[in-house]
Backbone as a printed PyTorch tensor [residue, N CA C, xyz], in Angstrom:
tensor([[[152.6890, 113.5020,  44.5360],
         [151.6620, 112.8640,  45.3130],
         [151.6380, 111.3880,  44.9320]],

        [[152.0580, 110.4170,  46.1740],
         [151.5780, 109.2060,  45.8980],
         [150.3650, 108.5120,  45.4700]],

        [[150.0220, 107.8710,  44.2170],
         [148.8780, 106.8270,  43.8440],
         [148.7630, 105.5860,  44.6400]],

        [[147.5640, 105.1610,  44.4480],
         [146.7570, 104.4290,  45.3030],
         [147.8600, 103.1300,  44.1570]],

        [[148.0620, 102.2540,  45.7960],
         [148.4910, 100.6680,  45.2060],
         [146.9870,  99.9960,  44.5190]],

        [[146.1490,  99.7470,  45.4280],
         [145.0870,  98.8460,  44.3980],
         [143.8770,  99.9470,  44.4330]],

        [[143.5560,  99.9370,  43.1180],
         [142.4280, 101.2950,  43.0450],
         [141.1470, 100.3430,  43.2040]],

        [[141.2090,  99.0240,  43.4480],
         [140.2510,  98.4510,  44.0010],
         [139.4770,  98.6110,  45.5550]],

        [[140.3520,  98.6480,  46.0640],
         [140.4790,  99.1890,  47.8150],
         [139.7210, 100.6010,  47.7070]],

        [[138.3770, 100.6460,  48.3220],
         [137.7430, 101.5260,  48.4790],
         [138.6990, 102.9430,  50.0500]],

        [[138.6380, 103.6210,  49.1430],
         [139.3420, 104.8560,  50.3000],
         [138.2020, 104.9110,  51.3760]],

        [[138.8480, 105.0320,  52.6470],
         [138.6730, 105.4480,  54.1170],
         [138.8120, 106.7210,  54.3330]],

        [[137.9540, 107.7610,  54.8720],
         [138.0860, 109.3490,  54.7700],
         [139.2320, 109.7460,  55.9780]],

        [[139.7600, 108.5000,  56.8580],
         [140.4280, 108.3740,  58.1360],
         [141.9300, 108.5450,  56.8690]],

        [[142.0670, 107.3770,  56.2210],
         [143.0890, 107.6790,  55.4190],
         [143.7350, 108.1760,  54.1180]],

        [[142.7760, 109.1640,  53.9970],
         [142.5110, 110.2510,  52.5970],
         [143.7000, 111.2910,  52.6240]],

        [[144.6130, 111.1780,  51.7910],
         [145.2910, 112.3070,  52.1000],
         [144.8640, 113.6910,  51.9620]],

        [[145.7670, 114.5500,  52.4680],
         [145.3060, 116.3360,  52.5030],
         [145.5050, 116.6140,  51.0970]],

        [[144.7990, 117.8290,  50.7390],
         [144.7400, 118.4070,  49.2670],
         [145.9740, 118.7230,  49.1340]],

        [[146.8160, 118.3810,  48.0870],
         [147.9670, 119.6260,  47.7010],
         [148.3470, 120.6850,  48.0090]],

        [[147.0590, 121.2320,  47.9000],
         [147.6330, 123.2820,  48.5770],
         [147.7290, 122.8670,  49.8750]],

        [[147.6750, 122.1670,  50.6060],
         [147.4200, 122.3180,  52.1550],
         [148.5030, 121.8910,  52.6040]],

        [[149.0270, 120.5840,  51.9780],
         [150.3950, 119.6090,  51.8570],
         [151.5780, 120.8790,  51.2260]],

        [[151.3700, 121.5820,  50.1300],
         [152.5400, 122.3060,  49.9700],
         [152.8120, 123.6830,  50.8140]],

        [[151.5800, 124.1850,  51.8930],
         [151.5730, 125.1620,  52.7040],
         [152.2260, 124.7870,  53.7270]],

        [[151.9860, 123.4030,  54.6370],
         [152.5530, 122.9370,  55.7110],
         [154.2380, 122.7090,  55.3250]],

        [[154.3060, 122.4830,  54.2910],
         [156.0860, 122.1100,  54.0700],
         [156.3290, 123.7380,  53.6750]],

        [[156.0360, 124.4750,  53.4010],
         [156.0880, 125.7280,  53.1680],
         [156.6950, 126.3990,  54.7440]],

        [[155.5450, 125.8420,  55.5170],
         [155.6280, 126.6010,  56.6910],
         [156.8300, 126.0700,  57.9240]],

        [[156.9710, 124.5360,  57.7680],
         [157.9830, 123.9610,  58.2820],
         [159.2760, 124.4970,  57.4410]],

        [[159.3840, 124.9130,  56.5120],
         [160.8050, 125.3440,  56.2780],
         [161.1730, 126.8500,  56.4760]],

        [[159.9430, 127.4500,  56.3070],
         [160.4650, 128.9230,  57.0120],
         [160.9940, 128.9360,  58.2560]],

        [[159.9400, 128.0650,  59.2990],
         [160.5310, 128.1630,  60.6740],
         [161.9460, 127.9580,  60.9130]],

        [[162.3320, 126.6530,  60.1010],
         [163.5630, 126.2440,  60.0930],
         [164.6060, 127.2020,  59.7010]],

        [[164.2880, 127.6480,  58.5560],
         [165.4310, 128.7800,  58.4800],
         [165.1690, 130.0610,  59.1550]],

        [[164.0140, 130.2850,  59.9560],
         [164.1550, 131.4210,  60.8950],
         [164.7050, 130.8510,  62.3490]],

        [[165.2340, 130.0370,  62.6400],
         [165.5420, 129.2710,  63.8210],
         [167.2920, 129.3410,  63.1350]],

        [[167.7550, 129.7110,  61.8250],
         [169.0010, 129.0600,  61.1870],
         [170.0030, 130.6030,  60.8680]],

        [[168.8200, 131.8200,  61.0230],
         [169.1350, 133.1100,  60.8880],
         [169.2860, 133.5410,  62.3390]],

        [[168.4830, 132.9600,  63.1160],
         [169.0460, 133.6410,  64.8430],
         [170.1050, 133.1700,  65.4060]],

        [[170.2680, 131.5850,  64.4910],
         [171.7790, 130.8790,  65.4220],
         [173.0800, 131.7300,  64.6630]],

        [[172.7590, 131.8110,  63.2770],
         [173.9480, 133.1480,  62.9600],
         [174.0160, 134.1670,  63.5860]],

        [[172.3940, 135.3050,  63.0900],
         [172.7140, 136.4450,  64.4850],
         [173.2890, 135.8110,  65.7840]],

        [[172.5770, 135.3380,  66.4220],
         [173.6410, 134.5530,  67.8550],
         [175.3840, 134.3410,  68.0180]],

        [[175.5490, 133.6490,  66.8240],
         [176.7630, 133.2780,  66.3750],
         [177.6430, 134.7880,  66.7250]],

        [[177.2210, 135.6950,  66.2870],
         [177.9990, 136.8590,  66.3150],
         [177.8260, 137.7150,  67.4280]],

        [[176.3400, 137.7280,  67.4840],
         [176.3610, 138.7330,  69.3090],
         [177.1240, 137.9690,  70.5070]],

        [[177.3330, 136.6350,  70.3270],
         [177.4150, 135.8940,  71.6660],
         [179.1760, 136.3170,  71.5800]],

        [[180.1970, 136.4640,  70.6310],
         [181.6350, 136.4390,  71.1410],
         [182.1530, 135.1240,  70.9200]],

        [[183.3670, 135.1540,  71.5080],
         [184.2490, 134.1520,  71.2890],
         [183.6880, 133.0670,  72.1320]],

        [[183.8600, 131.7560,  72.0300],
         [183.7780, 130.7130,  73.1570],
         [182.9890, 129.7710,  72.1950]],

        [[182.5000, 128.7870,  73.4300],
         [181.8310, 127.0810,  72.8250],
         [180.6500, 127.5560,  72.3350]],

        [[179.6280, 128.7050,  72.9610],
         [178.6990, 128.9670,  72.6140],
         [177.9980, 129.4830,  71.0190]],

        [[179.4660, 130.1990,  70.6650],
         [179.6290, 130.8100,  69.1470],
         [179.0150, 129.1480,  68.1650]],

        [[180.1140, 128.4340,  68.8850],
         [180.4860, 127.1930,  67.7030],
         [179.2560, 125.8930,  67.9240]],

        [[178.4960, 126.4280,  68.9210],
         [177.4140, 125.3270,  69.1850],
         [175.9560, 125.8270,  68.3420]],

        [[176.0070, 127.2410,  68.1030],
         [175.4840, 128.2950,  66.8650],
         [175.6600, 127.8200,  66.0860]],

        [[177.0450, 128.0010,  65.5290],
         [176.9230, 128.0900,  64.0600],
         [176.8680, 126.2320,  63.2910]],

        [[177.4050, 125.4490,  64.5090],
         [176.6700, 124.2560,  63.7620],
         [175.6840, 124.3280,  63.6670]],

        [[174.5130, 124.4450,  64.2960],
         [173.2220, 124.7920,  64.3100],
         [173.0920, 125.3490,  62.8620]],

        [[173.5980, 125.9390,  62.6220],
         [173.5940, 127.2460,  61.0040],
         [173.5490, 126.3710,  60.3340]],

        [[174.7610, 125.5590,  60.3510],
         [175.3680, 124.9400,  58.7180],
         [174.7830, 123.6950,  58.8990]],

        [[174.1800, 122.9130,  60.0950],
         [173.4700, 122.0290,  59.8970],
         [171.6690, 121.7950,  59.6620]],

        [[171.1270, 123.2620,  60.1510],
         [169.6820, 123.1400,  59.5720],
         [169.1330, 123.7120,  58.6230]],

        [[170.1240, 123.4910,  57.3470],
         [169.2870, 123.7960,  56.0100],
         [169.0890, 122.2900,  55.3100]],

        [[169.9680, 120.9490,  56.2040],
         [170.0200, 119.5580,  55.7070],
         [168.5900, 119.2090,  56.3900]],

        [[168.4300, 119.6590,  57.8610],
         [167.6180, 119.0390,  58.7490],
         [166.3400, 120.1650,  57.7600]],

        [[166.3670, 120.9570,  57.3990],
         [165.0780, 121.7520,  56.9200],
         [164.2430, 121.1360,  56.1490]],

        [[165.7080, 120.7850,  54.8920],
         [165.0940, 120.0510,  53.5850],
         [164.7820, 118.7950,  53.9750]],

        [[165.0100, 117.7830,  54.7840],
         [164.2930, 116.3520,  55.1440],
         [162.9630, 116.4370,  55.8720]],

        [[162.7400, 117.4660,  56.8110],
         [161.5530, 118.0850,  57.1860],
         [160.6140, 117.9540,  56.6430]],

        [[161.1420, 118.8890,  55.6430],
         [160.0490, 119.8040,  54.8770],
         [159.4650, 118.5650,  53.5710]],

        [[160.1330, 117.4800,  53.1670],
         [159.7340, 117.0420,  52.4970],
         [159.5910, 115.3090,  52.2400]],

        [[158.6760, 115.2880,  53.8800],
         [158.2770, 113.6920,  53.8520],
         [156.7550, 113.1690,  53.5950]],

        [[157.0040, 112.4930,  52.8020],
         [155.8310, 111.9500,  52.3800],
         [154.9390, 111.2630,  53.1250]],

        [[153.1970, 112.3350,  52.8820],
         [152.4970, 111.9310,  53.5800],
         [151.8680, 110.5260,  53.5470]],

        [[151.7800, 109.8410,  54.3820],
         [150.9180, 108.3710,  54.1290],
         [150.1670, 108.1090,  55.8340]],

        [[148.8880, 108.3030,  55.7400],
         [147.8110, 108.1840,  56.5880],
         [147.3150, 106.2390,  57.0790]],

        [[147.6550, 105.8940,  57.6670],
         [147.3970, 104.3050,  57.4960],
         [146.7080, 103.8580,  59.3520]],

        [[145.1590, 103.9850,  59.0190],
         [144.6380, 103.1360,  60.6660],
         [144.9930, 101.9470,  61.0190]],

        [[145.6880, 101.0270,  60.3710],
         [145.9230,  99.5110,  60.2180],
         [144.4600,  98.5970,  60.7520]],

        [[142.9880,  99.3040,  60.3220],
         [141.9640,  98.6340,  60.2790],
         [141.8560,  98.0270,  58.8600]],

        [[141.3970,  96.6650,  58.6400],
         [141.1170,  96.1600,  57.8830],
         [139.9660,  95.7140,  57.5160]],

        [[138.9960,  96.5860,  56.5890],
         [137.3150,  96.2790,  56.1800],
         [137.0680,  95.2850,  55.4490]],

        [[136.0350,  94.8760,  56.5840],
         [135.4740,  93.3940,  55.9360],
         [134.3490,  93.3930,  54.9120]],

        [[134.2140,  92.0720,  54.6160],
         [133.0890,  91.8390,  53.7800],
         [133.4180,  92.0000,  52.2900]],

        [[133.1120,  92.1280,  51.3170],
         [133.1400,  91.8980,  49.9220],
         [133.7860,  93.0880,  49.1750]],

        [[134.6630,  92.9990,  48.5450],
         [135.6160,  94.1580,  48.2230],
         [135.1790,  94.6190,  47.0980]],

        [[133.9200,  94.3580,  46.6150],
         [133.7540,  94.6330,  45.2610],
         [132.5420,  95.8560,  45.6820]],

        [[132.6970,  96.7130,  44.5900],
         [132.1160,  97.8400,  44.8280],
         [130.2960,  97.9510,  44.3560]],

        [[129.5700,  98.4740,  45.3540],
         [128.0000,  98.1370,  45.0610],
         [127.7040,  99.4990,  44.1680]],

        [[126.7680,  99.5450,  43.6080],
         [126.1010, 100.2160,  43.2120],
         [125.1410, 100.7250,  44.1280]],

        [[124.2890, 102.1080,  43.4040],
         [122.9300, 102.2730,  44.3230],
         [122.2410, 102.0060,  42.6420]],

        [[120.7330, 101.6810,  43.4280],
         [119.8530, 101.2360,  42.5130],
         [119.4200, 102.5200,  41.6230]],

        [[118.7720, 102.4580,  40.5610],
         [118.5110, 103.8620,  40.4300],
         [117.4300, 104.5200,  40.4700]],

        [[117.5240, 105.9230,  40.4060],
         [116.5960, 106.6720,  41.2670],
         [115.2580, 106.1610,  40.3130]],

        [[113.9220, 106.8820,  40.7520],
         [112.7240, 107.0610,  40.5620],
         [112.2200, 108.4550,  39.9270]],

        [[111.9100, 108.5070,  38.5060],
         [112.0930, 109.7580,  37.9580],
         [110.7140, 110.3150,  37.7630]],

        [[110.4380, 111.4560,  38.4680],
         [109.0910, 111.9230,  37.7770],
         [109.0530, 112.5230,  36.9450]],

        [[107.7470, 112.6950,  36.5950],
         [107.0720, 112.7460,  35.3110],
         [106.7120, 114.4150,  35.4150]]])
């Protein structure tokens, strides 16, 4: 997980990244598909017979376990290209009022 460049820069909930479990479920889930899309072009590969169709399969095969792994593992970065004004320094709240 990428760290914040200036931990001065108050976070935007627009550009907060997703929790971990959620980030390692979605790449989880993009690579199953991929290799269930990489197991039918083999089955395919073999029901379909001889011809262009076999060999337009099995590239498919031997080329989406490269296309899976680049998929499956790009780094998230959320960016509105709004820029918040006014004083970058962080306020306080006053403090509370304690009863007695």
């Amino acid at each position: 997980m990428a760290r914040r460049e200036d931990p001065s820069v108050p976070v935007r909930i627009t550009t907060a990244a997703t929790s971990h479990h959620a980030d390692i479920a979605a790449r989880q889930k993009r690579y199953v598909i991929s290799m269930t899309i990489r197991t039918l072009c083999f089955v395919g590969a073999v029901a379909v017979g001889p011809g262009w169709l076999r060999w337009v399969l099995v590239a498919g095969a031997v080329l989406l376990p490269y296309v899976a792994v680049v998929m499956a593992n790009p780094e998230s970065r959320k960016d509105d290209s709004f820029e918040l004004r006014g004083s970058q320094t962080t306020r306080e709240l006053p403090p509370s009022a304690t009863r007695r």
